[in-house]
N, C-alpha and C positions, 0 to 999 in steps of 0.2 A: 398726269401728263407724262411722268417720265417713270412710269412703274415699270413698262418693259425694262428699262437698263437701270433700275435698283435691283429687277430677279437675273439679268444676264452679269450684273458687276457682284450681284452674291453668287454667282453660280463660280466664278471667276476667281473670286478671294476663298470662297470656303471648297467648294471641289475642286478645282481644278490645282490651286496655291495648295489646299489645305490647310487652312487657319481654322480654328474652331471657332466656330459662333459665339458668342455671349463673351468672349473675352477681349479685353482690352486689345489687342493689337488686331485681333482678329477685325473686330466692330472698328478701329481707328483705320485700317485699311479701307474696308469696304466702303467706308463712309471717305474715306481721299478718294477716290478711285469712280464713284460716280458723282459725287461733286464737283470737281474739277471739270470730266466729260459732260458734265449739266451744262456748265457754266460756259465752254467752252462751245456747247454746241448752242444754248441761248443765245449770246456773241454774236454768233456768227448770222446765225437766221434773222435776229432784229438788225445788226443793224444793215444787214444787206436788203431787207423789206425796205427799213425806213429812207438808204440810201438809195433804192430803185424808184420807191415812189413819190419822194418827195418833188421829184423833176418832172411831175408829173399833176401834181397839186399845189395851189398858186399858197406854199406853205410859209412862205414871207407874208401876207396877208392874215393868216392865222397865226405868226407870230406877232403881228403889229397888234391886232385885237387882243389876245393874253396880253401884254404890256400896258393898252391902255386903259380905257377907264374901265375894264371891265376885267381886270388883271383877277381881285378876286373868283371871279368865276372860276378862274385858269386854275388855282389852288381849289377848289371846289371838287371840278374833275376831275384832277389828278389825285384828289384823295380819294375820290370814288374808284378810278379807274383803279387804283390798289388795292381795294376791299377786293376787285372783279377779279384783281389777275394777282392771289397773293401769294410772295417769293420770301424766300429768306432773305435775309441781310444781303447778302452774298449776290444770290441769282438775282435779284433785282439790279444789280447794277448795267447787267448790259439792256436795259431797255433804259434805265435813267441814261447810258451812253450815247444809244438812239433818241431819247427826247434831246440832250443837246448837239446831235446830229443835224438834226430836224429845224433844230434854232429857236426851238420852244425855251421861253424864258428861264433861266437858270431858277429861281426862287420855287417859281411852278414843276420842275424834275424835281429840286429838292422833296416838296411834295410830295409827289409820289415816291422818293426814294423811302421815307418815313413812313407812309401808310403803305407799303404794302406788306413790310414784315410785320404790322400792327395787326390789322385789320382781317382776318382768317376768318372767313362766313363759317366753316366748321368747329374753329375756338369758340364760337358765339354760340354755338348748340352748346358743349361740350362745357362753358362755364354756367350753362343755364342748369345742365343735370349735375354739376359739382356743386355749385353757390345758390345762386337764384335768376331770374329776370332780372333782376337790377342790378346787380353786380356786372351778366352780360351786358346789360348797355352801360349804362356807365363805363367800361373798359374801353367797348367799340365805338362812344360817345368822345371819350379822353383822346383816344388814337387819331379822330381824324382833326377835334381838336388842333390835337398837338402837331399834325404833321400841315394842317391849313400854317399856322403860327410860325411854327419855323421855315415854312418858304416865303412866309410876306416878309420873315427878318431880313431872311440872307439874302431875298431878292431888293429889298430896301437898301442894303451893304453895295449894290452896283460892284460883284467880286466878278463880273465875267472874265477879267483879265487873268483871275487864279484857274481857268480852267486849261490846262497841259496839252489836251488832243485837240490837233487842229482839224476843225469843223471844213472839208473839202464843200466850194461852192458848185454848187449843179444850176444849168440853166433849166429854166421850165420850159421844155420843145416838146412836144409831142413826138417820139418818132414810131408809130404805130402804121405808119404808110410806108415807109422802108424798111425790111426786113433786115439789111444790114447795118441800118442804124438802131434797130432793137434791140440786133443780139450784142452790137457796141454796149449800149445803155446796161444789157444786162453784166456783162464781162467788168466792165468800169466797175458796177455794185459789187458783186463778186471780189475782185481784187481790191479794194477798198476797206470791202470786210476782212480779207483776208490778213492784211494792212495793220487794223486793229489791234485785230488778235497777236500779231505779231509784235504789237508794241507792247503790251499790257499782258500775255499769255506766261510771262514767269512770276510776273504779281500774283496773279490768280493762283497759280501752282505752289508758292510761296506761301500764300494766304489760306490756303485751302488744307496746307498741309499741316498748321499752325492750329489752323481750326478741329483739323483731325486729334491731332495732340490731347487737345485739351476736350474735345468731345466724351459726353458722358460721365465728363467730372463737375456734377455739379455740388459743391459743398453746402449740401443743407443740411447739417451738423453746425456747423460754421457759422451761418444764418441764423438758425434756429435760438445759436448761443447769444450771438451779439444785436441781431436784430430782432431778436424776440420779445415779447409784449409789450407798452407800449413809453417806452425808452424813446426821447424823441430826438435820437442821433438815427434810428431806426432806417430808416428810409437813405438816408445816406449812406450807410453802411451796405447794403441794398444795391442801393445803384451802382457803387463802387468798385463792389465786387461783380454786378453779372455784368458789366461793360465789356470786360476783358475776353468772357467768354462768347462761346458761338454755338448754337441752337435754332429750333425752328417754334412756333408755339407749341406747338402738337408734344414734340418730346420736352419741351419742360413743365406743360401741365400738370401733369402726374406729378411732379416734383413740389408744384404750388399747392396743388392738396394737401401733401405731407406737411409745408411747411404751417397753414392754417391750424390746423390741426394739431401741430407742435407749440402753439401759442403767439407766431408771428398774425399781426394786425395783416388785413386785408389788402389795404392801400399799400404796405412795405410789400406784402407777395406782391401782387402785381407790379409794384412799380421796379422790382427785380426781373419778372418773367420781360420788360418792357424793356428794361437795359439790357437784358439780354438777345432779346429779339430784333430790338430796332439800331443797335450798335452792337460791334464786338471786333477784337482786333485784325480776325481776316479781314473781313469788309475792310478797315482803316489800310490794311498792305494796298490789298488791290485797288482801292479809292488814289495812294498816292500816285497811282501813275494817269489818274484821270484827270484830276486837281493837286491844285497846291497845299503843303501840309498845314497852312496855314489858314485854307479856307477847312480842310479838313478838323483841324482844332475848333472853328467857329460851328463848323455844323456840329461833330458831338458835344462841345458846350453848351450851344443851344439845346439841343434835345434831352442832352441828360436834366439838364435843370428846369425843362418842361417836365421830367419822366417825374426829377423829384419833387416837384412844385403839385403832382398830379397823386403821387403818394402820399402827402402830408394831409391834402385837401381828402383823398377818401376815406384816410384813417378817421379823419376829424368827423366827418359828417356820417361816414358808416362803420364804424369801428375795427 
């Protein structure tokens, strides 16, 4: 989706700046510089969709339905719709901003906010030609797991009070017979988004730059040493470590190879590529200004101790 402006943001950092490629500040550049515009121009497009249309779809009626008896469904789809549309850590937040736009049940965005750094249709090829069949599922088995589970918690928790940005209410009028009440409708969306971004656009930049830092440093030495064979601090050690950092699946594959291979159990790689994909401390910057840091501790609480609870379980059963 955003290949154009990964080759116009290298064209930008390596010809035009001249950094050289392949090294550390060169690649920590390139990588702040179209992240951030990812992020910022996702932002802006969701939730200006979700704020145009919602005043247009009777989307209180589809919030009452995910709440009630049929709330599971709500986490169902939302862990689908991640596998459909999957983001980093990071780029996933402005659509999880847009579900609570929307007024879709906070436990159900959680949802999706977990499966969609999980859940990569192309990691699912990609661990079938490294591992096997069952290894890929199992991974993308655990992922949606894990991310159904921690929206029934935290939607269980009744934390909507810990959410920071205040949700603007929209009437549902149709103005599709007024031309001047259309392009209102659209200007309203428009500035509203712009709004957002406004409140939360030096989180992101903050978060993004943090994430840039530490990009590419991933310690599988490190790993190798203390979480290797089948030591059963293992997985903890694992998860501890890839939380802090920030990745996408794709670029830490390669890295889970090596660690197999170096003698790390199955279930500890994965349940590190999982800390790292499905948490890392960009996301937590630009999260605090969505939520409170408090709901923020609850949700990577929860998920890390699904990540590790999901490592210990594939070490045991698949070595």
């Amino acid at each position: 989706m955003f290949e154009w402006w990964n080759n116009l943001s290298a064209i930008l950092v390596f010809d035009i700046l001249g950094l050289v490629k392949g090294t550390k500040l060169g690649d920590a550049v390139h990588f702040f510089i179209f992240d951030t515009i990812k992020i910022f121009i996702l932002l802006i497009v969701i939730v200006y969709l979700i704020t145009f249309l919602r005043s247009y779809f009777p989307l209180e009626k589809i919030r009452v339905y995910l709440s009630g008896k049929n709330k599971i469904i709500g986490h169902i789809l939302a862990s689908i719709f991640g596998i459909i549309t999957p983001f980093c850590s990071c780029s996933a937040i402005p659509l999880f901003l847009g579900f609570l736009q929307a007024r879709i049940p906070l436990g159900v965005a959680f949802s999706y906010l977990v499966s969609a750094p999980l859940s990569d249709p192309v990691v699912f090829a990609l661990l079938i030609s490294m591992f096997s069949w069952k290894i890929a599922v199992l991974y993308v088995a655990f992922g949606v797991i894990i991310s159904i589970v921690v929206g029934l918690i935290i939607g269980a928790m009744n934390m909507e009070k810990e959410v920071l940005i205040e949700v603007k209410p929209l009437d549902n009028i149709s103005y599709t017979e007024d031309g001047t009440l259309f392009k209102h409708r659209i200007k309203e969306s428009w500035d509203y988004s712009l709004d957002i971004l406004k409140k939360i656009y030096l989180y992101i930049i903050i978060g993004v730059g943090v994430g840039a830092f530490i990009h590419g440093f991933i310690p599988e030495d490190f790993i190798s040493k203390y979480a290797g064979g089948d030591v059963w601090y293992a997985p903890i050690v694992a998860v501890i470590v890839g939380i802090p950092m920030y990745s996408n699946e794709l670029g830490i594959l390669p890295i889970i190879e090596v660690l197999t291979q170096k003698g790390v159990l199955i279930g500890t790689a994965l349940s590190f590529m999982m800390a790292i994909v499905a948490l890392s401390l960009p996301e937590a910057m630009i999260l605090k200004r969505v939520i409170s840091i408090k709901l923020i501790g609850i949700f990577f609480g929860v998920v890390g101790l699904a990540i590790l609870l999901t490592g210990y379980t594939l070490n045991y059963f698949v070595g």
